[in-house]
TORTOR-369708 format. One record per residue (C-alpha): residue number from 1; residue in three letters; x, y, z. Coordinates in nm, 2 decimals, decimal comma, always signed. Example, Ala and Ser with C-alpha at 12.3 -4.5 7.8 and 13.67 -1.06 7.14 Angstrom:
# residues 2
{resi->1 resn->ala u->+1,23 v->-0,45 w->+0,78}
{resi->2 resn->ser u->+1,37 v->-0,11 w->+0,71}
***
This chain:
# residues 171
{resi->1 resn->unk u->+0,00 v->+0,00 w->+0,00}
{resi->2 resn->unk u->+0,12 v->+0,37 w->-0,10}
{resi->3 resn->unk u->-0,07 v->+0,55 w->+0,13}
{resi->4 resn->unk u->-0,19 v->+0,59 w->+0,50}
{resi->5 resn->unk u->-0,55 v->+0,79 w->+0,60}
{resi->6 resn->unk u->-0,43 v->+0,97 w->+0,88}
{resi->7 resn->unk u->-0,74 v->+1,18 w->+1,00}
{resi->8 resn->unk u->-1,05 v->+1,39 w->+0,85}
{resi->9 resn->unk u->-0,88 v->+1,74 w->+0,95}
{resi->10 resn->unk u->-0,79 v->+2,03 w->+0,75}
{resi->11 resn->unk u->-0,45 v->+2,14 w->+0,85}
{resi->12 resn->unk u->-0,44 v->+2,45 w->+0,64}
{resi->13 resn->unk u->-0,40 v->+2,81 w->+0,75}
{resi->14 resn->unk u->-0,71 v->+3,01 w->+0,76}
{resi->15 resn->unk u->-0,53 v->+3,26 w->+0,69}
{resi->16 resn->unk u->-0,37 v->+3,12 w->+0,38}
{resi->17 resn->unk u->-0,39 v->+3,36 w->+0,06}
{resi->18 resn->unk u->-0,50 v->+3,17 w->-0,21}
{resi->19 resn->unk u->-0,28 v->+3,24 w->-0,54}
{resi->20 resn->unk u->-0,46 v->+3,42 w->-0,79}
{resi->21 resn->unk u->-0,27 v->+3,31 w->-1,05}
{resi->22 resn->unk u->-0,21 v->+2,92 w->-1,22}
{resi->23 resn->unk u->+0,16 v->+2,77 w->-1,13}
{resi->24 resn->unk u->+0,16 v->+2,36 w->-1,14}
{resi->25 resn->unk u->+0,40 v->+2,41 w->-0,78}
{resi->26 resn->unk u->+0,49 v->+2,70 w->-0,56}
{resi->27 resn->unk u->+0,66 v->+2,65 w->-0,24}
{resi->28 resn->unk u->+0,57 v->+2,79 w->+0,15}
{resi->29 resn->unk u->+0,69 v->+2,75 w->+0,48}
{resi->30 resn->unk u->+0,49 v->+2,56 w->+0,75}
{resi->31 resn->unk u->+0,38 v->+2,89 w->+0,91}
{resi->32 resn->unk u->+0,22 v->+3,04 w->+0,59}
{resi->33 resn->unk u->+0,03 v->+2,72 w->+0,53}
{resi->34 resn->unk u->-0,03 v->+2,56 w->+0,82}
{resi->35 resn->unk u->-0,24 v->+2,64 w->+1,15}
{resi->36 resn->unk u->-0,06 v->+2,68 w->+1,45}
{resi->37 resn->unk u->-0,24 v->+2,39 w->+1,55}
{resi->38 resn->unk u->-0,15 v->+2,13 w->+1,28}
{resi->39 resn->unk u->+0,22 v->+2,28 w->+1,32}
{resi->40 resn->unk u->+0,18 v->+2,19 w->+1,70}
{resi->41 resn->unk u->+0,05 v->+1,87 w->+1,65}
{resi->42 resn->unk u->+0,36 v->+1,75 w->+1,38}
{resi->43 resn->unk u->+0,61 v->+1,86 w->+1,61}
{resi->44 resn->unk u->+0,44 v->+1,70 w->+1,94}
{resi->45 resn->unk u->+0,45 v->+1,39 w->+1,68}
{resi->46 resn->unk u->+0,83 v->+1,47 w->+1,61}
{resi->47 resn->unk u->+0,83 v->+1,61 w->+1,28}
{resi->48 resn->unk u->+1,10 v->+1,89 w->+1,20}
{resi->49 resn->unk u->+0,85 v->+2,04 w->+0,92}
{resi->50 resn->unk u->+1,03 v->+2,17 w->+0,60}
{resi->51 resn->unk u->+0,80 v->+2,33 w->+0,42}
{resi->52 resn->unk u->+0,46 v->+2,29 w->+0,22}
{resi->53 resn->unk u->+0,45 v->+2,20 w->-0,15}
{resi->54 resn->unk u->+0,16 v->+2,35 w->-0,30}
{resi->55 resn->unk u->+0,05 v->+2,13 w->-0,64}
{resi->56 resn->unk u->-0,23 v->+2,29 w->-0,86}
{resi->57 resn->unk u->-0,38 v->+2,01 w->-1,08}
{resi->58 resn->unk u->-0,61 v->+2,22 w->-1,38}
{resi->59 resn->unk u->-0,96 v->+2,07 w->-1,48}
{resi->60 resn->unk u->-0,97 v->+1,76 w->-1,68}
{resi->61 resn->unk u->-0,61 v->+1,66 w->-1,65}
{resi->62 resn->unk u->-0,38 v->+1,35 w->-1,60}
{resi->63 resn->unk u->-0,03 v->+1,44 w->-1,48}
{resi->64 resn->unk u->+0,28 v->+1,28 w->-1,59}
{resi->65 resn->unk u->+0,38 v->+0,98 w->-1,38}
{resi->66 resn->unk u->+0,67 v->+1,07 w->-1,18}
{resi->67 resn->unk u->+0,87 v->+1,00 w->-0,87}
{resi->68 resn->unk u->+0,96 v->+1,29 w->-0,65}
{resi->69 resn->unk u->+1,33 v->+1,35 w->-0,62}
{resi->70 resn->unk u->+1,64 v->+1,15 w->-0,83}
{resi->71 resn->unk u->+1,64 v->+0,83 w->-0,69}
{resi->72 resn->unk u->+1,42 v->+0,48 w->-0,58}
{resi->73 resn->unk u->+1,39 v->+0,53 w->-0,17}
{resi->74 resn->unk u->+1,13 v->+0,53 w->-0,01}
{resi->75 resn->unk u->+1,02 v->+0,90 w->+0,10}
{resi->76 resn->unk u->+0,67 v->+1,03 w->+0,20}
{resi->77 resn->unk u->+0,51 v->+1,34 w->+0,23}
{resi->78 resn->unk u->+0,15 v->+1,44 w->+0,40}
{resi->79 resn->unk u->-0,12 v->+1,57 w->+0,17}
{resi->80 resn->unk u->-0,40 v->+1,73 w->+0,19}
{resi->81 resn->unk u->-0,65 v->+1,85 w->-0,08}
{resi->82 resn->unk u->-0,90 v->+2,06 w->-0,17}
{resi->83 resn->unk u->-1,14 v->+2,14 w->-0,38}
{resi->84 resn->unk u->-1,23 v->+1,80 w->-0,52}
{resi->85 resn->unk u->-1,00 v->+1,46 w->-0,46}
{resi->86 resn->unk u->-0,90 v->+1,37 w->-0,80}
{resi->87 resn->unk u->-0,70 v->+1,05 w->-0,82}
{resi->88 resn->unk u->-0,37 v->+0,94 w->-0,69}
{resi->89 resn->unk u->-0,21 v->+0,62 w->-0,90}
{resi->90 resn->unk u->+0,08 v->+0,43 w->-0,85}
{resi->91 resn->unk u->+0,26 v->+0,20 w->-1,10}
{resi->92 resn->unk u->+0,57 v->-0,02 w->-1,09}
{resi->93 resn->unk u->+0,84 v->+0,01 w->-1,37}
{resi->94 resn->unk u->+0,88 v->-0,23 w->-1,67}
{resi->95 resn->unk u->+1,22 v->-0,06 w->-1,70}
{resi->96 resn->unk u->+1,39 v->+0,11 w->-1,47}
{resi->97 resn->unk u->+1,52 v->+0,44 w->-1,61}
{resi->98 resn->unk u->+1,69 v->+0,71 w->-1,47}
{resi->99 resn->unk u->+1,68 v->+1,05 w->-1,57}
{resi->100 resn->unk u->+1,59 v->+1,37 w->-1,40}
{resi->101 resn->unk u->+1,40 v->+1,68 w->-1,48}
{resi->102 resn->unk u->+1,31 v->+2,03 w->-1,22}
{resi->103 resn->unk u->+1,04 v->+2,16 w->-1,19}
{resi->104 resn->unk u->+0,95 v->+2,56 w->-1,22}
{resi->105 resn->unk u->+0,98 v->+2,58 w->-0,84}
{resi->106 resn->unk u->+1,36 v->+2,44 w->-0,83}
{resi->107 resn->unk u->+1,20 v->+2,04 w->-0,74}
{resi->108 resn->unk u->+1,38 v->+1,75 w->-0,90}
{resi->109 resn->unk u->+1,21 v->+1,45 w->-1,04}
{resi->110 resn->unk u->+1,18 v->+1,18 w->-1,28}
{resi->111 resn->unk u->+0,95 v->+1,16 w->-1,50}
{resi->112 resn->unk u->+0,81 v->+0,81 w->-1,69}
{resi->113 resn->unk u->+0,63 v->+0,70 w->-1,97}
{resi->114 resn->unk u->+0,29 v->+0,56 w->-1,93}
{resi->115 resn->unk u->+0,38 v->+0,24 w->-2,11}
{resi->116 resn->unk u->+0,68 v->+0,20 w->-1,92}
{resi->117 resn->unk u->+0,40 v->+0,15 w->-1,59}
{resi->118 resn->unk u->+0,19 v->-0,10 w->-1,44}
{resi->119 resn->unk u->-0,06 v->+0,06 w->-1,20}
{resi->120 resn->unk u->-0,08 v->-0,14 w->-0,87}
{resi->121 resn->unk u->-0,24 v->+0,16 w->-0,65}
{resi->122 resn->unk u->-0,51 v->+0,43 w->-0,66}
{resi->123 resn->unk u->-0,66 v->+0,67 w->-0,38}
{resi->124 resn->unk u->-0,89 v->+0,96 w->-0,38}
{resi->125 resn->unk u->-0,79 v->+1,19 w->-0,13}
{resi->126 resn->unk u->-1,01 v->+1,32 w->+0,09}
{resi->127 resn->unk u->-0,85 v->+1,32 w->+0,44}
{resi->128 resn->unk u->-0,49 v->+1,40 w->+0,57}
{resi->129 resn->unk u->-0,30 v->+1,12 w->+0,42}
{resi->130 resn->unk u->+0,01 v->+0,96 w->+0,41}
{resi->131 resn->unk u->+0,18 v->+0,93 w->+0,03}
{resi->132 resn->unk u->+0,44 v->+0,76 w->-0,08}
{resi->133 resn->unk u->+0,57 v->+0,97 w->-0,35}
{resi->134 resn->unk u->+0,91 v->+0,78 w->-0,47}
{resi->135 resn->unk u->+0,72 v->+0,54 w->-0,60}
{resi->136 resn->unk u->+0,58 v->+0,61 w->-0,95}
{resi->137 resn->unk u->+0,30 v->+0,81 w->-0,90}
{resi->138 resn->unk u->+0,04 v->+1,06 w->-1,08}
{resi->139 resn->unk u->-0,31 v->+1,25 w->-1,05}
{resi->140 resn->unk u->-0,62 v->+1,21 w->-1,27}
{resi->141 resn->unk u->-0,84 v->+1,52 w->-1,22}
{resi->142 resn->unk u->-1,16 v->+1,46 w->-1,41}
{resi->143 resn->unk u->-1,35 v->+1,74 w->-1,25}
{resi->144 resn->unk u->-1,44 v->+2,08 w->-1,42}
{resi->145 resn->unk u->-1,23 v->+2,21 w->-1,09}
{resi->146 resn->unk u->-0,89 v->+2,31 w->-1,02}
{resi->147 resn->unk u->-0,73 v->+2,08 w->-0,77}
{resi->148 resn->unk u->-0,50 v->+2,19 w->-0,47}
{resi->149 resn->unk u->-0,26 v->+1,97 w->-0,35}
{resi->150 resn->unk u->-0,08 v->+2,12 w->-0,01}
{resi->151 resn->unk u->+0,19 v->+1,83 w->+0,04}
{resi->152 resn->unk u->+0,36 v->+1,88 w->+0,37}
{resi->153 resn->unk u->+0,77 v->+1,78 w->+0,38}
{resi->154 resn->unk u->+0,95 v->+1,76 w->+0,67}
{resi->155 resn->unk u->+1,34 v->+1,67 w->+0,76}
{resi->156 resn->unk u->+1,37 v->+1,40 w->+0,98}
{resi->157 resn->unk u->+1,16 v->+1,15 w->+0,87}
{resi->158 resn->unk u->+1,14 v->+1,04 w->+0,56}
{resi->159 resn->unk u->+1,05 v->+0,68 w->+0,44}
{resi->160 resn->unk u->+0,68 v->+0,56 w->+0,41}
{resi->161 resn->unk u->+0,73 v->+0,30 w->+0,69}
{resi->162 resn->unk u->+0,86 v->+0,48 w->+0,96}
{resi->163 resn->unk u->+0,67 v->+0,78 w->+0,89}
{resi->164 resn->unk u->+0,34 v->+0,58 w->+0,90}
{resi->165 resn->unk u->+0,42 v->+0,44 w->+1,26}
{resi->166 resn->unk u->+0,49 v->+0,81 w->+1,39}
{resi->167 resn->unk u->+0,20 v->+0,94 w->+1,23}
{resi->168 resn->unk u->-0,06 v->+0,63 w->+1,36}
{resi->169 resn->unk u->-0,02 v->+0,85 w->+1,69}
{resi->170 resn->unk u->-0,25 v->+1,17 w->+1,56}
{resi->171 resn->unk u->-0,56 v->+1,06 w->+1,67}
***
């Protein structure tokens, strides 16, 4: 399994200013997108937060599959989403192929071809949830609505295992 439901809770800022503007990624710290208490709450957990990727999937769109980062190790992040769940897929590789691209926000990845992939995974995200995102993943939004994707990265913890025990310990 690729993912973890952690809790039906919004951790965002209410204070957050929505951009205005389409960008597939921007970038914030914990303190701009977060409450004070889902930043609370991570670091009573243990979690040295990073900062918070913000991913805007347009309307009627299937992303390119991907891993996040340059190499195959396990790594997680905590998403949350809003306005509409779309669809988060995993695959497995045919082929293992490594190249890397960056993003417009300075984020490294590799991308994949679909026929390189086998899916084995799917989710629709609609709580706080766990993500494994080194393993080949995308996002089929099949709504007339923009989707936001705030995916929360922190330092200290990283692979999908260990994270998921730490993070059993919200509720």
């Amino acid at each position: 399994m690729n993912y973890f439901e952690i809790a039906d809770y919004n951790p965002l800022n209410k204070e957050f200013q929505w951009p205005t503007e389409f960008v597939p990624i921007r970038r914030y710290s914990p303190e701009v997108a977060l409450s004070t208490e889902a930043r609370d709450k991570f670091q009573l957990l243990g979690f040295d937060l990073r900062e918070v990727q913000l991913f805007t999937t347009p309307p009627r769109t299937v992303t390119r599959i991907h891993i996040d980062g340059n190499e195959f190790i396990s790594k997680s992040a905590i998403n949350y989403v809003v306005n509409g769940p779309g669809l988060m897929k995993w695959y497995k590789l045919k082929n293992k192929i490594n190249w890397t691209r960056t993003t417009e926000a300075g984020t490294v990845y590799m991308p994949f071809e679909p026929e390189n992939c086998i899916e084995v995974d799917q989710l629709a995200i609609t709580k706080l949830t766990l993500v494994e995102v080194c393993q080949p993943h995308n996002i089929v939004n099949d709504t007339g609505d923009y989707r936001y994707c705030f995916s929360i990265r922190y330092n200290n913890v990283s692979d999908f295992s260990s994270t998921r025990e730490k993070i059993k310990a919200w509720t």
